[in-house]
Backbone as XML, in Angstrom:
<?xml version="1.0"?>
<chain id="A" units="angstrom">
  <residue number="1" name="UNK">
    <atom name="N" x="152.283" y="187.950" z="97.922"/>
    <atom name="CA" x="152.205" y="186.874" z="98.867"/>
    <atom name="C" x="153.622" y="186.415" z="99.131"/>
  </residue>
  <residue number="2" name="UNK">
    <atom name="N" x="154.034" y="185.710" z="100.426"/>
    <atom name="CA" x="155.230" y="185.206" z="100.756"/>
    <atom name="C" x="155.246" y="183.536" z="100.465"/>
  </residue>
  <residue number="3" name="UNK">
    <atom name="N" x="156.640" y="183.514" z="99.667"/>
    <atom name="CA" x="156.500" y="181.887" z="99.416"/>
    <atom name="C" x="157.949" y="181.472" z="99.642"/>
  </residue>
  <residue number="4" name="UNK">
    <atom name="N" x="158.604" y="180.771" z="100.510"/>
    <atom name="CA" x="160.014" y="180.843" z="100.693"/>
    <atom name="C" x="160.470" y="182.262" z="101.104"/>
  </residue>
  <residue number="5" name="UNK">
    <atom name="N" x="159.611" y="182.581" z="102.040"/>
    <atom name="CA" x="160.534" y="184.138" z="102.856"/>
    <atom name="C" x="160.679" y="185.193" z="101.273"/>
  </residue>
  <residue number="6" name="UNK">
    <atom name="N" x="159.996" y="184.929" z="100.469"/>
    <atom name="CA" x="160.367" y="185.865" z="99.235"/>
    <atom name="C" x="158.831" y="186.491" z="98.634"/>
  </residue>
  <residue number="7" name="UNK">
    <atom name="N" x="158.924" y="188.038" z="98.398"/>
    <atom name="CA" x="157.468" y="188.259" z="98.049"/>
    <atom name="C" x="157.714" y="188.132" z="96.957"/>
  </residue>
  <residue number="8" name="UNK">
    <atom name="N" x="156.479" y="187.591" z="96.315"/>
    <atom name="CA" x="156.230" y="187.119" z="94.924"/>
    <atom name="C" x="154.817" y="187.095" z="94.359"/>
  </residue>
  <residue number="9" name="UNK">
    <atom name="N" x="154.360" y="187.443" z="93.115"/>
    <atom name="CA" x="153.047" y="187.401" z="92.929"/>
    <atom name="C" x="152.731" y="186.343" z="91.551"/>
  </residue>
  <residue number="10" name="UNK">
    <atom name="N" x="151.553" y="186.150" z="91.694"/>
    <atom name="CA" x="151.214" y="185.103" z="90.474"/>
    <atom name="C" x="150.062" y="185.680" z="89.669"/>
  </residue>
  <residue number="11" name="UNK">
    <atom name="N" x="150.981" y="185.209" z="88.378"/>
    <atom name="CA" x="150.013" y="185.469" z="86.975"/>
    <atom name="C" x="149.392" y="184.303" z="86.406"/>
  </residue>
  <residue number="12" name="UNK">
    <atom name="N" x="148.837" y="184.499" z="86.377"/>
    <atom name="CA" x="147.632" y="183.329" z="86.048"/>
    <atom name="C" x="146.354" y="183.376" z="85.130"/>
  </residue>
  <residue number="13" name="UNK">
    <atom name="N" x="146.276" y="183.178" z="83.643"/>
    <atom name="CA" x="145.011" y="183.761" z="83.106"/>
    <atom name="C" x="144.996" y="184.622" z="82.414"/>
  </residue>
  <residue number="14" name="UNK">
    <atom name="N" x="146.299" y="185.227" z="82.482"/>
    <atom name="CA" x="146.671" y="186.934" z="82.097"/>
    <atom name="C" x="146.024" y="187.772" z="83.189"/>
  </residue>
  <residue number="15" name="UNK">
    <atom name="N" x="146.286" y="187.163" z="84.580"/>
    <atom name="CA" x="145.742" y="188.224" z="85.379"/>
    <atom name="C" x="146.811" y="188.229" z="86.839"/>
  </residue>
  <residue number="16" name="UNK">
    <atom name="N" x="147.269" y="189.119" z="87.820"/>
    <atom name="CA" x="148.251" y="188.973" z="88.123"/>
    <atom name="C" x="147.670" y="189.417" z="89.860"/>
  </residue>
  <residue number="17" name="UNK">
    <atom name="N" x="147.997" y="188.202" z="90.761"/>
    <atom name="CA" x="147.657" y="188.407" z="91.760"/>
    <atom name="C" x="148.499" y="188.590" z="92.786"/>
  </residue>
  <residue number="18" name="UNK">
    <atom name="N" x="148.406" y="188.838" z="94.315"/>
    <atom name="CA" x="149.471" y="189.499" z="95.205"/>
    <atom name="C" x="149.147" y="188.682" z="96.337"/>
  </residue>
  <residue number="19" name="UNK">
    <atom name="N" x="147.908" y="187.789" z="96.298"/>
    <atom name="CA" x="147.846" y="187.428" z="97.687"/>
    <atom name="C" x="147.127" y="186.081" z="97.349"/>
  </residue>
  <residue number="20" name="UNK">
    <atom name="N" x="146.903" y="185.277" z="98.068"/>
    <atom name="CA" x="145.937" y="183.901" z="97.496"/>
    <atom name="C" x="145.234" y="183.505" z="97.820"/>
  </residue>
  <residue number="21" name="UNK">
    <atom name="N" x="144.208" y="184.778" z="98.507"/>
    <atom name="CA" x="143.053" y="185.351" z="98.888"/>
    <atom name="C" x="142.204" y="185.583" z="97.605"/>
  </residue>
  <residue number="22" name="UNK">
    <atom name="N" x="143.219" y="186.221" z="97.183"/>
    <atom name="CA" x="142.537" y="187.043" z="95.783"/>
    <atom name="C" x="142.656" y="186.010" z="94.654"/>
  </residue>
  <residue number="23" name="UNK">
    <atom name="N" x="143.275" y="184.824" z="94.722"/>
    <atom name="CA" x="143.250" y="183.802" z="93.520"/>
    <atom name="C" x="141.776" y="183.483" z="93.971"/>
  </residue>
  <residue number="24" name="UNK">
    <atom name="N" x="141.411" y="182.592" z="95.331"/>
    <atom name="CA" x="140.496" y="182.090" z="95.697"/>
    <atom name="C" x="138.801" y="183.191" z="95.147"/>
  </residue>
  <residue number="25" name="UNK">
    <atom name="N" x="139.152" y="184.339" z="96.241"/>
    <atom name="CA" x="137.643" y="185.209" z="95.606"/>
    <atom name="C" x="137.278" y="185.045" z="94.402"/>
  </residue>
  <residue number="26" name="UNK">
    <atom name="N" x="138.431" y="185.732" z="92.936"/>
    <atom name="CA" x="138.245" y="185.713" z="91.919"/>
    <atom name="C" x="137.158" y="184.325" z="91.097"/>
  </residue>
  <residue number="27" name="UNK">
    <atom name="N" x="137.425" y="183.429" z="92.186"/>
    <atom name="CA" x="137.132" y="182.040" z="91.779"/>
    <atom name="C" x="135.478" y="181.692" z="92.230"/>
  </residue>
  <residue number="28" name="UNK">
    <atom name="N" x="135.403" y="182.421" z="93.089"/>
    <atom name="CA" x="134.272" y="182.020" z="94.477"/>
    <atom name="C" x="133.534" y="183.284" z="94.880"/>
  </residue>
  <residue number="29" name="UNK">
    <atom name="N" x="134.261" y="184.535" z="94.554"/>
    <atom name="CA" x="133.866" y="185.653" z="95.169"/>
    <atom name="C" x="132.560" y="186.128" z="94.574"/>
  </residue>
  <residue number="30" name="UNK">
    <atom name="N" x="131.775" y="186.850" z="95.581"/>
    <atom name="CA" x="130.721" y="187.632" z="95.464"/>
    <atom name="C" x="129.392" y="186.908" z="95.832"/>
  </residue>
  <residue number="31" name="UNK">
    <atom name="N" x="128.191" y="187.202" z="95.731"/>
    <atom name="CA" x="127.064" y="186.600" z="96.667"/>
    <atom name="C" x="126.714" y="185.105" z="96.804"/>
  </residue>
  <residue number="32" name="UNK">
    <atom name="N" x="127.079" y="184.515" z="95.125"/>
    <atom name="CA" x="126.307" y="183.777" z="94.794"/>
    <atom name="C" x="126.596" y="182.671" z="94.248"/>
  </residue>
  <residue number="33" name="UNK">
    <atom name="N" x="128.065" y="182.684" z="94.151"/>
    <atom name="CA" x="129.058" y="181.361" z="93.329"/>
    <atom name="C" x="129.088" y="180.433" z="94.445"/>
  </residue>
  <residue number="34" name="UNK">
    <atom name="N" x="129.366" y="180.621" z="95.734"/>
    <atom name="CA" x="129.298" y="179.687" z="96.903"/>
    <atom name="C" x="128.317" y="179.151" z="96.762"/>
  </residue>
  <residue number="35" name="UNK">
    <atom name="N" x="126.641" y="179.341" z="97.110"/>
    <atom name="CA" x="125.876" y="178.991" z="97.052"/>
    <atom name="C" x="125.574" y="177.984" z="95.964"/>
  </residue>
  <residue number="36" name="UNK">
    <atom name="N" x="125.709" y="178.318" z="94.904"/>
    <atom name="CA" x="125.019" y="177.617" z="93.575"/>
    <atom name="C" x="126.290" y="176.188" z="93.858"/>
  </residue>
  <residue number="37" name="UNK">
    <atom name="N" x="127.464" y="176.747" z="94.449"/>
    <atom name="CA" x="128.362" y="175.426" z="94.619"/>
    <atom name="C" x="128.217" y="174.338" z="95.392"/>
  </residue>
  <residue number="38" name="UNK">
    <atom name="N" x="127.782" y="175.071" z="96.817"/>
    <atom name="CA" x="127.063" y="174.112" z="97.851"/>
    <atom name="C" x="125.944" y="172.912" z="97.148"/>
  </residue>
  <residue number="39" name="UNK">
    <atom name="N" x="124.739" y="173.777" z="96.702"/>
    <atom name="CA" x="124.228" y="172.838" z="96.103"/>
    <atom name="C" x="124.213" y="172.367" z="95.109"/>
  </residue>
  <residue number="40" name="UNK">
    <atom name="N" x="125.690" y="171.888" z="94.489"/>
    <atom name="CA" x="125.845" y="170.906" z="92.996"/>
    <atom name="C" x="126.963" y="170.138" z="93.640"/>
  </residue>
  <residue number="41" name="UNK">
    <atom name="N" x="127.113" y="170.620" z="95.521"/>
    <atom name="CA" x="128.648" y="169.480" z="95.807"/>
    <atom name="C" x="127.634" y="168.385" z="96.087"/>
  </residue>
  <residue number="42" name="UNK">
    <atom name="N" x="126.502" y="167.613" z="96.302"/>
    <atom name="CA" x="126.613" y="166.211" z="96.230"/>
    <atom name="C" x="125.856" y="165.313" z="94.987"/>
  </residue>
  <residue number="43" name="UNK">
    <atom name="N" x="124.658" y="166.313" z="94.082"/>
    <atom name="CA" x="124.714" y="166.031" z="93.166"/>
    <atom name="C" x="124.607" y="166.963" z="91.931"/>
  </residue>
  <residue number="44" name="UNK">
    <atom name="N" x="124.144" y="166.455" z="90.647"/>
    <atom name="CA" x="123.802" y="167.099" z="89.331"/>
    <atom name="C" x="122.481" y="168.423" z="89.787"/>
  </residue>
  <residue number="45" name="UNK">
    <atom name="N" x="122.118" y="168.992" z="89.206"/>
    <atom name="CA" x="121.129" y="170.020" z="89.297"/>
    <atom name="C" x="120.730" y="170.241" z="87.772"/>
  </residue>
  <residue number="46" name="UNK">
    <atom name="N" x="119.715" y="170.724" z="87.413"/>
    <atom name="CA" x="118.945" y="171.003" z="86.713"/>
    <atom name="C" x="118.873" y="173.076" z="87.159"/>
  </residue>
  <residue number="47" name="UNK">
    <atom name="N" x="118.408" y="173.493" z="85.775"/>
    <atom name="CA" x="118.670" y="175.151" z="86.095"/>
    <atom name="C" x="117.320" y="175.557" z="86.878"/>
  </residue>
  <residue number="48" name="UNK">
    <atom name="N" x="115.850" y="174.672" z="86.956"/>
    <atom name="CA" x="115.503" y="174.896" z="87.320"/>
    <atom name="C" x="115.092" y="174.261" z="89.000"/>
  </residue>
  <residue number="49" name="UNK">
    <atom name="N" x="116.398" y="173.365" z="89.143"/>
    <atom name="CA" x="115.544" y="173.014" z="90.730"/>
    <atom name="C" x="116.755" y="173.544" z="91.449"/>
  </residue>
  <residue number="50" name="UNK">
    <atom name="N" x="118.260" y="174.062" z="90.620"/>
    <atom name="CA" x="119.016" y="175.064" z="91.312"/>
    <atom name="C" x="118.172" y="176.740" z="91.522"/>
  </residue>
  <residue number="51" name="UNK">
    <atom name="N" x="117.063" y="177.342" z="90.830"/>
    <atom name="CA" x="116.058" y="178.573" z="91.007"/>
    <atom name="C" x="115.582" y="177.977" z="92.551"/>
  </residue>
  <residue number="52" name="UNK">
    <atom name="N" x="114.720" y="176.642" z="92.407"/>
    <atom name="CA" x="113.642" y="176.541" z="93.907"/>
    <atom name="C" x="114.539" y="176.677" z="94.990"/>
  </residue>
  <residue number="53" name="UNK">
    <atom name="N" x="115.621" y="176.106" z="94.494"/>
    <atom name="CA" x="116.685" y="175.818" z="95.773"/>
    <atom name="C" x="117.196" y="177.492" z="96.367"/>
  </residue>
  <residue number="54" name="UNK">
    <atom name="N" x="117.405" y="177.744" z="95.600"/>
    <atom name="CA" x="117.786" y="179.430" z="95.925"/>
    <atom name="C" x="116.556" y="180.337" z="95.353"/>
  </residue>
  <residue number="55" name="UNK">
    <atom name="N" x="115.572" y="180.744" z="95.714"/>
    <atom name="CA" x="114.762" y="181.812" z="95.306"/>
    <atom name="C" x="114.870" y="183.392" z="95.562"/>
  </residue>
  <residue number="56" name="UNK">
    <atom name="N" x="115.737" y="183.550" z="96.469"/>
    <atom name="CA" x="116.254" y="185.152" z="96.014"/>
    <atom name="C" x="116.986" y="185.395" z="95.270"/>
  </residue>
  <residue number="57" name="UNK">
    <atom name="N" x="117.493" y="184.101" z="94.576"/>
    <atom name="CA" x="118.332" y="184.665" z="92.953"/>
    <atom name="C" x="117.075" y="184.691" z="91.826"/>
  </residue>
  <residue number="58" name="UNK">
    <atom name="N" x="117.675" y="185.928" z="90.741"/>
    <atom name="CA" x="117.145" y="185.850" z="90.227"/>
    <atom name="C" x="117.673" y="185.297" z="88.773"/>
  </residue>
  <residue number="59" name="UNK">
    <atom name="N" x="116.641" y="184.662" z="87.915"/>
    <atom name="CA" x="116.983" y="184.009" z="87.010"/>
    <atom name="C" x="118.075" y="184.294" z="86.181"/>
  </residue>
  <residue number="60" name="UNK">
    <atom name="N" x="118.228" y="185.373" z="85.862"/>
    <atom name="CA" x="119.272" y="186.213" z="85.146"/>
    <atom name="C" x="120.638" y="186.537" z="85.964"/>
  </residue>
  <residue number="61" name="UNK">
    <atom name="N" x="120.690" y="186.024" z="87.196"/>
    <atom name="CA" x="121.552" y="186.031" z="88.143"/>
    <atom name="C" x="122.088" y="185.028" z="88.069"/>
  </residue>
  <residue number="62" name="UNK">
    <atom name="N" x="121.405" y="183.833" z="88.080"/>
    <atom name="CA" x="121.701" y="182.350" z="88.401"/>
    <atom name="C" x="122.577" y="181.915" z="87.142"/>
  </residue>
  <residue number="63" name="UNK">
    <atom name="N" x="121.427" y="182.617" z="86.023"/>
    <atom name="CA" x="122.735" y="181.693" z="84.502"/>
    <atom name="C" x="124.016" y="182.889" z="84.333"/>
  </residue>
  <residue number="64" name="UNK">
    <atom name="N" x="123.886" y="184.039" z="84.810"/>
    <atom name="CA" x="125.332" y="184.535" z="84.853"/>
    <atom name="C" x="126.585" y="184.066" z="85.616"/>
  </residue>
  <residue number="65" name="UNK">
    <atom name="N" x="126.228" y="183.255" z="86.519"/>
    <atom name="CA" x="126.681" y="182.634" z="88.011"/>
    <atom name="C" x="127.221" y="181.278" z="86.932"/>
  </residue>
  <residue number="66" name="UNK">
    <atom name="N" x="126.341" y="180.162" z="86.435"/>
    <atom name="CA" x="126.460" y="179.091" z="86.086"/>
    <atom name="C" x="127.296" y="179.891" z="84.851"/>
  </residue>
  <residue number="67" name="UNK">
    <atom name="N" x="127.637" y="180.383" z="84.682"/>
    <atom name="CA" x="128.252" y="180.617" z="83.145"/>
    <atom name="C" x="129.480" y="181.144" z="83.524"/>
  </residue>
  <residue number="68" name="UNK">
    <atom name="N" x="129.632" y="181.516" z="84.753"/>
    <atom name="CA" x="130.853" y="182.432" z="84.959"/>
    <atom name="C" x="131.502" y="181.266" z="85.932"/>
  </residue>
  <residue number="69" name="UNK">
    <atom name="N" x="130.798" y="180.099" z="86.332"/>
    <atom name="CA" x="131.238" y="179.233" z="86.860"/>
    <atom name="C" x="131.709" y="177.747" z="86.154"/>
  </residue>
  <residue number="70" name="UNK">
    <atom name="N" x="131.156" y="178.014" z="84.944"/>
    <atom name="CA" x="131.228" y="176.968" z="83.679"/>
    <atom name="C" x="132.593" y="177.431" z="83.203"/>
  </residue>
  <residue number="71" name="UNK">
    <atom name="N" x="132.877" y="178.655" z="82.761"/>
    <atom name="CA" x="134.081" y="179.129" z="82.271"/>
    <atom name="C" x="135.233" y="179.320" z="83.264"/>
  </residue>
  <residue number="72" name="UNK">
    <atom name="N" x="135.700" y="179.346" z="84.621"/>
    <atom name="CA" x="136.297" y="179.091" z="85.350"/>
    <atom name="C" x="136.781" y="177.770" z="85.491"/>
  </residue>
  <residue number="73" name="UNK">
    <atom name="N" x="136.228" y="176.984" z="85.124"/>
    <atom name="CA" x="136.274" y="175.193" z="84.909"/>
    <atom name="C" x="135.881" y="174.428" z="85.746"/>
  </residue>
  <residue number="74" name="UNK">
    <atom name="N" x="134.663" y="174.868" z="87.116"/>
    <atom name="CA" x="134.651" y="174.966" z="88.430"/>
    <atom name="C" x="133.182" y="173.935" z="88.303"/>
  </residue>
  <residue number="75" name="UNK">
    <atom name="N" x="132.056" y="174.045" z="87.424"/>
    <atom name="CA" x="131.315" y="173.251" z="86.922"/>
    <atom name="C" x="131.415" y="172.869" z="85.526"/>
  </residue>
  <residue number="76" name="UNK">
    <atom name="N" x="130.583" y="171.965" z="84.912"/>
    <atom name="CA" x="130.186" y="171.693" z="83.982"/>
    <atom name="C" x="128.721" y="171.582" z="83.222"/>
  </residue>
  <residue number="77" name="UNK">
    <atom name="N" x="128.966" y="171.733" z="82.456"/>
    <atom name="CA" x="127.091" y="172.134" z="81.383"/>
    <atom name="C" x="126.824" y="170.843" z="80.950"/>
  </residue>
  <residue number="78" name="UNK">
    <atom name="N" x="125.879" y="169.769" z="81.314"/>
    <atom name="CA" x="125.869" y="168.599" z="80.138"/>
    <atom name="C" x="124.509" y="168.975" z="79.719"/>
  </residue>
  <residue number="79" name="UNK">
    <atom name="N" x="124.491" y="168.998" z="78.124"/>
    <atom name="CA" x="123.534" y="169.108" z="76.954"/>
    <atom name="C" x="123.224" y="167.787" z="76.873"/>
  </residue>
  <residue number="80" name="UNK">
    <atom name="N" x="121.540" y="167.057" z="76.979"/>
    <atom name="CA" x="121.106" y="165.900" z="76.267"/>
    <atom name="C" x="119.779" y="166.251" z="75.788"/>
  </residue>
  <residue number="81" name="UNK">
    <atom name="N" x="120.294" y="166.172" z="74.682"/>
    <atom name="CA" x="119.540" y="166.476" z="72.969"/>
    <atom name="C" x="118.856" y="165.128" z="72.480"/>
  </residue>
  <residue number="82" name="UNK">
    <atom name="N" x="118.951" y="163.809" z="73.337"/>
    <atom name="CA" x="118.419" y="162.856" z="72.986"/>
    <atom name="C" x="116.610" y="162.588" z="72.713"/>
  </residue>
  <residue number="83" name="UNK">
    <atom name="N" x="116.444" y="163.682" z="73.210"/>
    <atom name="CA" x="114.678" y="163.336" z="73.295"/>
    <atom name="C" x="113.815" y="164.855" z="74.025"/>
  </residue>
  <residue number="84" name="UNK">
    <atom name="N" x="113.093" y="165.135" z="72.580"/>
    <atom name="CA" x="112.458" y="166.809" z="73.440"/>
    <atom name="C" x="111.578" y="166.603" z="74.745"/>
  </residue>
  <residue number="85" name="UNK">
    <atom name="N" x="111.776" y="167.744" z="75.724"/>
    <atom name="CA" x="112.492" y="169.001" z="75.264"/>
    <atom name="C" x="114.123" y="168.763" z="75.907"/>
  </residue>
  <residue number="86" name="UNK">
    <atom name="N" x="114.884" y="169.817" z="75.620"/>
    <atom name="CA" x="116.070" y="169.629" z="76.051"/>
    <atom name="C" x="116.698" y="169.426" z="77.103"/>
  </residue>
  <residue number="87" name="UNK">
    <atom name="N" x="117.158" y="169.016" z="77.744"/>
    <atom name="CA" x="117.708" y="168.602" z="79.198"/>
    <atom name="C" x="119.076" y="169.313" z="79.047"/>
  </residue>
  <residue number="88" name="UNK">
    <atom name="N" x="119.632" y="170.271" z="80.292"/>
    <atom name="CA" x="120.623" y="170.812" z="80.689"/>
    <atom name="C" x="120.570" y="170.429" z="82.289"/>
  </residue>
  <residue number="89" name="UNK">
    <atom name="N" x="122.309" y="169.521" z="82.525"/>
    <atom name="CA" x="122.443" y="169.509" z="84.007"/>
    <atom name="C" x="123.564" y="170.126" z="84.320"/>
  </residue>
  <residue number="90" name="UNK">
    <atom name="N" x="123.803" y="170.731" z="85.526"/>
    <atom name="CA" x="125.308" y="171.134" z="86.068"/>
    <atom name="C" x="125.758" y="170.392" z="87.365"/>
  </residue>
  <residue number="91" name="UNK">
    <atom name="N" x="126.910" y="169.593" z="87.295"/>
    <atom name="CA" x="127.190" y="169.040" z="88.041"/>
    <atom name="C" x="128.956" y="170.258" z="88.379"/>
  </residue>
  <residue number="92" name="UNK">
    <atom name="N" x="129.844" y="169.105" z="89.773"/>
    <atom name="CA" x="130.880" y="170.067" z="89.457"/>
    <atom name="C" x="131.883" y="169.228" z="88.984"/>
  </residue>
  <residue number="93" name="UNK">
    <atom name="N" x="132.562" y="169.746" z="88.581"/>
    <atom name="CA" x="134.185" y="169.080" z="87.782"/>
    <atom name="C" x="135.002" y="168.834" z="88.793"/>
  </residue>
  <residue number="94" name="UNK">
    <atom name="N" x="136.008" y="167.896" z="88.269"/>
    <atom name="CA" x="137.392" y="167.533" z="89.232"/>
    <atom name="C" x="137.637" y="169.143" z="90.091"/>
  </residue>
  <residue number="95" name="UNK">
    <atom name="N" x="137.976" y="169.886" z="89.694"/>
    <atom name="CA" x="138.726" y="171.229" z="90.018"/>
    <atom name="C" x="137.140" y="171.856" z="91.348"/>
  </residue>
  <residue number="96" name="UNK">
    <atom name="N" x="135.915" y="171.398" z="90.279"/>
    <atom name="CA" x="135.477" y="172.650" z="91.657"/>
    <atom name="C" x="135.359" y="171.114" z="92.838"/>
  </residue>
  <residue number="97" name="UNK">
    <atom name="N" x="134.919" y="169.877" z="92.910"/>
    <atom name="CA" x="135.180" y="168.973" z="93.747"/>
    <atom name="C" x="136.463" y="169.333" z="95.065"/>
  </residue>
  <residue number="98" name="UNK">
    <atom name="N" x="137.357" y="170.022" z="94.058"/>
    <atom name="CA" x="138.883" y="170.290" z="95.150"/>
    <atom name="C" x="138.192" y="171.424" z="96.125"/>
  </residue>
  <residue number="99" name="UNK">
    <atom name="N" x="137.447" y="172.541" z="95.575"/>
    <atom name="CA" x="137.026" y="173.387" z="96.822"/>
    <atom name="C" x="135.963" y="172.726" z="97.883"/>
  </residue>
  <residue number="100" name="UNK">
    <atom name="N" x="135.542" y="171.681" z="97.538"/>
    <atom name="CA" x="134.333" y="170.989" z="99.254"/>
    <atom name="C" x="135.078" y="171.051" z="100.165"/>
  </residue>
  <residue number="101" name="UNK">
    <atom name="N" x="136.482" y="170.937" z="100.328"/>
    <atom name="CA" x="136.731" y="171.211" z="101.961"/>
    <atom name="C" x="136.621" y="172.847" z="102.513"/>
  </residue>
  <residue number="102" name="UNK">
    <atom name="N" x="137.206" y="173.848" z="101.507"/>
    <atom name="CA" x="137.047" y="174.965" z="101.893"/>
    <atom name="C" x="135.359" y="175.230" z="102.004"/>
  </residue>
  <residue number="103" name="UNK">
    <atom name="N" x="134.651" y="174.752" z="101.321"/>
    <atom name="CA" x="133.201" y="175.434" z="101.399"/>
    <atom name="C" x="132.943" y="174.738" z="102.243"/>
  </residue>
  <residue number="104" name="UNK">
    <atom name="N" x="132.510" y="173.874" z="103.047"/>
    <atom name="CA" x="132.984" y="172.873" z="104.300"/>
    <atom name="C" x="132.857" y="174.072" z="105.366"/>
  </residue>
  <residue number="105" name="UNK">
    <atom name="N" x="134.491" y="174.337" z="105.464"/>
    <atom name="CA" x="134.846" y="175.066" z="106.260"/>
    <atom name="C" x="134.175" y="176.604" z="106.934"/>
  </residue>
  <residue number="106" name="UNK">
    <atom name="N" x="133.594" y="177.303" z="105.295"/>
    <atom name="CA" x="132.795" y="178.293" z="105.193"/>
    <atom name="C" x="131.496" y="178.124" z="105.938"/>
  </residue>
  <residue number="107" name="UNK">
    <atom name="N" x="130.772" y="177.006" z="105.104"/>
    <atom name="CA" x="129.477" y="177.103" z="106.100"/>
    <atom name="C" x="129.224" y="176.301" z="107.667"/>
  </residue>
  <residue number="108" name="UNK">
    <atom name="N" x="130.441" y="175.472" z="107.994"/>
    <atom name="CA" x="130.485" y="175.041" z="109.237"/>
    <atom name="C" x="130.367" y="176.928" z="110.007"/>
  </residue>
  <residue number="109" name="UNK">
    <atom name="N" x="131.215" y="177.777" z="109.672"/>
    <atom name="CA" x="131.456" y="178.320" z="110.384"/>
    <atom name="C" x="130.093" y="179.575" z="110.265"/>
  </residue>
  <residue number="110" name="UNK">
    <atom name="N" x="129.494" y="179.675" z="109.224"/>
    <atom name="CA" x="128.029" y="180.496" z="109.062"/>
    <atom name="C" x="127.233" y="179.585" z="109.919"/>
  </residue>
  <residue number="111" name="UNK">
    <atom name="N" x="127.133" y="178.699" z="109.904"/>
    <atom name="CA" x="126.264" y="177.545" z="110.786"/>
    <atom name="C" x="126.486" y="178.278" z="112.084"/>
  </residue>
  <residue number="112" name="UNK">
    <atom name="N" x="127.720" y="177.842" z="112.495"/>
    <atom name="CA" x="128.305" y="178.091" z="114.076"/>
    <atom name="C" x="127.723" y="179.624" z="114.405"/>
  </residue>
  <residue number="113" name="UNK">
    <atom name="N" x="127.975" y="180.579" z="113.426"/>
    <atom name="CA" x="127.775" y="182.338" z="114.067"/>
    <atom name="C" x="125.712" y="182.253" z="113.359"/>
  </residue>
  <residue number="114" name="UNK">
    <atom name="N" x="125.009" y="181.417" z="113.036"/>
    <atom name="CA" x="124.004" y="181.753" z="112.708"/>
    <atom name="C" x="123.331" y="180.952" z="114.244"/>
  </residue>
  <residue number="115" name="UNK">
    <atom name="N" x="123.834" y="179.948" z="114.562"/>
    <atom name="CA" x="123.011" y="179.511" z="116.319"/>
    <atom name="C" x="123.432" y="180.527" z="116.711"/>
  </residue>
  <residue number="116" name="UNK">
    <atom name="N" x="124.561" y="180.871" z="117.259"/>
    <atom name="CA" x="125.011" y="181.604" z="118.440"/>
    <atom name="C" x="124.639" y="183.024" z="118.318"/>
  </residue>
  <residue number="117" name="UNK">
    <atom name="N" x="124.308" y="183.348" z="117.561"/>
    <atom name="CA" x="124.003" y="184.968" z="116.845"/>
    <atom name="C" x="122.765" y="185.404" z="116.466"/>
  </residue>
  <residue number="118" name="UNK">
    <atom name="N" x="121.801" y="184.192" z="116.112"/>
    <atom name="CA" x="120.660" y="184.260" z="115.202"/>
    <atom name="C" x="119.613" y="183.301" z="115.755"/>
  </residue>
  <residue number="119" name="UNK">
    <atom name="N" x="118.625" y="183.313" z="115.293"/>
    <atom name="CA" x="117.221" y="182.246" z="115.903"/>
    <atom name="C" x="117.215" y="181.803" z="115.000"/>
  </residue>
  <residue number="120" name="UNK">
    <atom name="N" x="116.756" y="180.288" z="114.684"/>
    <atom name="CA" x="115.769" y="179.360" z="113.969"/>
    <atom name="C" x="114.787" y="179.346" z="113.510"/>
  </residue>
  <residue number="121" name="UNK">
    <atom name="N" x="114.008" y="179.634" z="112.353"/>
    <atom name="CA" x="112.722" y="179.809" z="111.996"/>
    <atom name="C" x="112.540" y="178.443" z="111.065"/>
  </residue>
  <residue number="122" name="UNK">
    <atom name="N" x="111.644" y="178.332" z="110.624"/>
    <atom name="CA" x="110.756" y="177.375" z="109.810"/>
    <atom name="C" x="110.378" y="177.656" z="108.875"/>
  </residue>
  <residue number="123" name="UNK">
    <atom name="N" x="110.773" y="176.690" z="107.518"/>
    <atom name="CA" x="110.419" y="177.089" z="106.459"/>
    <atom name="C" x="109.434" y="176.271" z="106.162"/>
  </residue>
  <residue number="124" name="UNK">
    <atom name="N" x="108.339" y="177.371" z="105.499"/>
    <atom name="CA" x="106.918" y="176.686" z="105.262"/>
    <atom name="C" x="107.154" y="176.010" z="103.488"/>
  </residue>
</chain>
């Protein structure tokens, strides 16, 4: 990547990137990290009303997603053990809060090419 007219790349993690495209994907990339993000940007979720919310993930999809998104530092896991059965919520952290403008940006623009491109149906 160019930073001051100078190419330069960043290591980060022990992992070494060239463009800051590729910081971002690493972070966000692939089907399903956007999604599960969209819906924990305005509140907490539960693992199972993040499943209803998305039903073409599958369960074993979703906690690989929340786990690979927990360890990025992008959400958080809260455990309350106060009273059976156990309660697990995921909300997002300071850090994934910083991506709502880019995901913003993302689905304004799936919005925009899904009218102009696509029909409206109804979900029963």
């Amino acid at each position: 990547m160019k930073l001051n007219d100078q190419e330069v790349a960043v290591e980060m993690n022990g992992k070494r990137y060239h463009c800051a495209m590729d910081i971002t994907m690493d972070y966000i990339g692939g089907k399903w990290k956007t999604v599960v993000l969209w819906y924990l940007r305005n509140d907490k979720k539960r693992f199972g009303e993040l499943r209803k919310l998305i039903p073409q993930m599958t369960e074993r999809m979703l906690s690989i997603q929340l786990k690979q998104l927990e360890e990025d530092g992008l959400i958080r896991r809260e455990v309350f053990t106060d009273k059976p059965p156990l309660k697990v919520e995921y909300s997002l952290t300071e850090f994934g809060l910083s991506l709502l403008p880019v995901l913003d940006a993302v689905a304004k623009w799936g919005r925009e090419l899904g009218q102009s491109n696509g029909k409206l149906v109804e979900i029963n």
